[in-house]
LUMLO-504086 format. One line per 5 residues: number of its first residue (from 0); for each residue y, x, z of C-alpha. Coordinates in steps of 0.1 Angstrom, whole numbers, plus 5000, padded with zeros to 4 digits. Layout:
BEGIN
NUM = Y/X/Z | ... .
END
This chain:
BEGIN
0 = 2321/9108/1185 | 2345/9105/1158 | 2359/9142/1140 | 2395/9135/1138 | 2410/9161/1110 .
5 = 2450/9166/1099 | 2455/9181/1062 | 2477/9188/1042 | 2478/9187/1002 | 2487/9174/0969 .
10 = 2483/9141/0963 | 2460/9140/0932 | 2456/9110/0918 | 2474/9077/0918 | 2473/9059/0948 .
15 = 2447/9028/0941 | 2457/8995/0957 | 2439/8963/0963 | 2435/8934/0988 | 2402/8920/0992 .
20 = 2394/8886/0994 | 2399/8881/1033 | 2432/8898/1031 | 2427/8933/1037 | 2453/8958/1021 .
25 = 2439/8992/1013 | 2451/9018/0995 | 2432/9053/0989 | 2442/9082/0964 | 2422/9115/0960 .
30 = 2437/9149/0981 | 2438/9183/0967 | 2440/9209/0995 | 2443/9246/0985 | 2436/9277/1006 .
35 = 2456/9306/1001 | 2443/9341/1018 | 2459/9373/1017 | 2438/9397/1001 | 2442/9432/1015 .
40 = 2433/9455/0984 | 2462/9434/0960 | 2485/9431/0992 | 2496/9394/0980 | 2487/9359/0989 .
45 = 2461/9350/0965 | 2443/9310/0958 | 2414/9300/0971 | 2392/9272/0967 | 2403/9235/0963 .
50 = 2390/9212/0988 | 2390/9176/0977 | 2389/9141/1000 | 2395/9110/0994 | 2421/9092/1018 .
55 = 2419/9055/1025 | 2441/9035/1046 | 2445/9006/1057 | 2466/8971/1066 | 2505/8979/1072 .
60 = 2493/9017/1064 | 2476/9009/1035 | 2511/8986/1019 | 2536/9016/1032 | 2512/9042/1012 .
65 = 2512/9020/0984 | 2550/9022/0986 | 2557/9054/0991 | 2535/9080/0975 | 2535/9089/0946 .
70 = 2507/9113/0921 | 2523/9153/0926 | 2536/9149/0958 | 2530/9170/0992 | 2515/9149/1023 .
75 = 2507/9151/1056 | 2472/9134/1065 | 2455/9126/1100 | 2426/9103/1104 | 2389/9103/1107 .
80 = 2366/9125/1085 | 2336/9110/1073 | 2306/9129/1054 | 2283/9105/1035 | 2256/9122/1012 .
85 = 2250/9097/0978 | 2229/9093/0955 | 2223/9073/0925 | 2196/9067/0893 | 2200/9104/0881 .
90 = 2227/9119/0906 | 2232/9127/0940 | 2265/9143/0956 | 2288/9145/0992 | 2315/9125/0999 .
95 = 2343/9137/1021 | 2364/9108/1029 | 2390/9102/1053 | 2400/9068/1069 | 2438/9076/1078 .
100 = 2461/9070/1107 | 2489/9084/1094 | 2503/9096/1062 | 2541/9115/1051 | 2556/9134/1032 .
105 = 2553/9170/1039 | 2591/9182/1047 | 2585/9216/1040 | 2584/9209/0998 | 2618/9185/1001 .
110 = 2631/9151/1016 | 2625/9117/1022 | 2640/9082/1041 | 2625/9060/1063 | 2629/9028/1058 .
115 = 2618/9006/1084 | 2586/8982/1072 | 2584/8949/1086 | 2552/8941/1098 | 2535/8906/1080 .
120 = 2524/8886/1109 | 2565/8888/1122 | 2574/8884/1087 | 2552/8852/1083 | 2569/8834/1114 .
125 = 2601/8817/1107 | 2630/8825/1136 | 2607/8852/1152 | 2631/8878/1164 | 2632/8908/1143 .
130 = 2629/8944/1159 | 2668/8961/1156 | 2680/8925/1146 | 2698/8919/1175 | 2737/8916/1171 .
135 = 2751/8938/1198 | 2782/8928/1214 | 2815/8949/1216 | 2811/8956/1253 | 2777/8969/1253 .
140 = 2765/9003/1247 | 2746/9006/1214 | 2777/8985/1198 | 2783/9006/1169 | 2745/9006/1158 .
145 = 2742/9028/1131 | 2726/9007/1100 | 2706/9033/1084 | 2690/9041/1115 | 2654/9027/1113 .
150 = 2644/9023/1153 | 2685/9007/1157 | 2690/9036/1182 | 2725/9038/1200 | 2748/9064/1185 .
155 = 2771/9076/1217 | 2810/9066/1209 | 2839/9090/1207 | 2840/9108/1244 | 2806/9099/1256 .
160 = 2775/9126/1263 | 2751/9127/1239 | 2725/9124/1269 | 2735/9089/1280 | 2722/9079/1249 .
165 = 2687/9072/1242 | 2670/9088/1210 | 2651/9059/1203 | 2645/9023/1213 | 2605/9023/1221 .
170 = 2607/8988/1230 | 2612/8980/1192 | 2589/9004/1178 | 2559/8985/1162 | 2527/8994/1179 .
END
């Protein structure tokens, strides 16, 4: 059984990247979460301890990571938590570690833009078709494709509902 955990912190160190020999991307920073409690005799919010992890990720994760987050900034983390005791010649600790699924940037401490990642092995094949690369015609819906918008979802013309529309196109979501 695998403990799946979602956090949120401070990123606290610089994001470390690497690709082993066999081609592996990964990417793993440290992650400073603080507790705040409200403490009843001050009536105010007061700090509490740090808890510390280590994130890693992995493949396509591990590049957009690399790519996007920076030393300072608020994140979002889910993945699997792993506790490993350690121990070397004249120390032993407890690692907390966990092996991401997904990372962001927490939107309660600002903005950010998505910007659509292509993945390598579509990247690496000359005339595959790219996700959203289609070039819609004039006389079908989804015609005036917004080019910011990262999934190519339709954006309904002047006098259609918003509800004929779809949100999103799963079908070119990577999996």
């Amino acid at each position: 059984m695998t403990d799946t955990i979602a956090l949120t912190g401070i990123v606290a160190t610089t994001p470390r990247h690497l690709v082993t020999s066999s081609g592996l991307a990964i990417t793993s920073f440290r992650l400073a979460c603080r507790q705040r409690r409200f403490d009843r005799s001050k009536n105010s919010w007061v700090d509490a301890d740090t808890n510390w992890y280590t994130v890693s990720s992995f493949r396509q994760l591990a590049q957009n990571v690399e790519q996007s987050v920076r030393k300072g900034e608020h994140v979002l983390v889910t993945g699997r938590l792993r506790i490993r005791d350690w121990e070397n010649q004249d120390r032993s600790g407890t690692s907390v570690e966990v092996e991401a699924d997904a990372v962001g940037h927490n939107l309660s401490w600002g903005t950010t833009s998505l910007v659509r990642s292509v993945p390598p092995a579509s990247a690496e094949q000359p005339g595959a078709e790219q996700p959203g690369a289609e070039q819609p015609s004039g006389d079908q819906p989804g015609a005036d494709r917004h080019d910011r918008d990262p999934y190519g979802a339709a954006q309904p013309s002047a006098g259609q509902p918003a509800a004929a529309w779809p949100a999103t196109d799963m079908e070119t979501r990577p999996a």
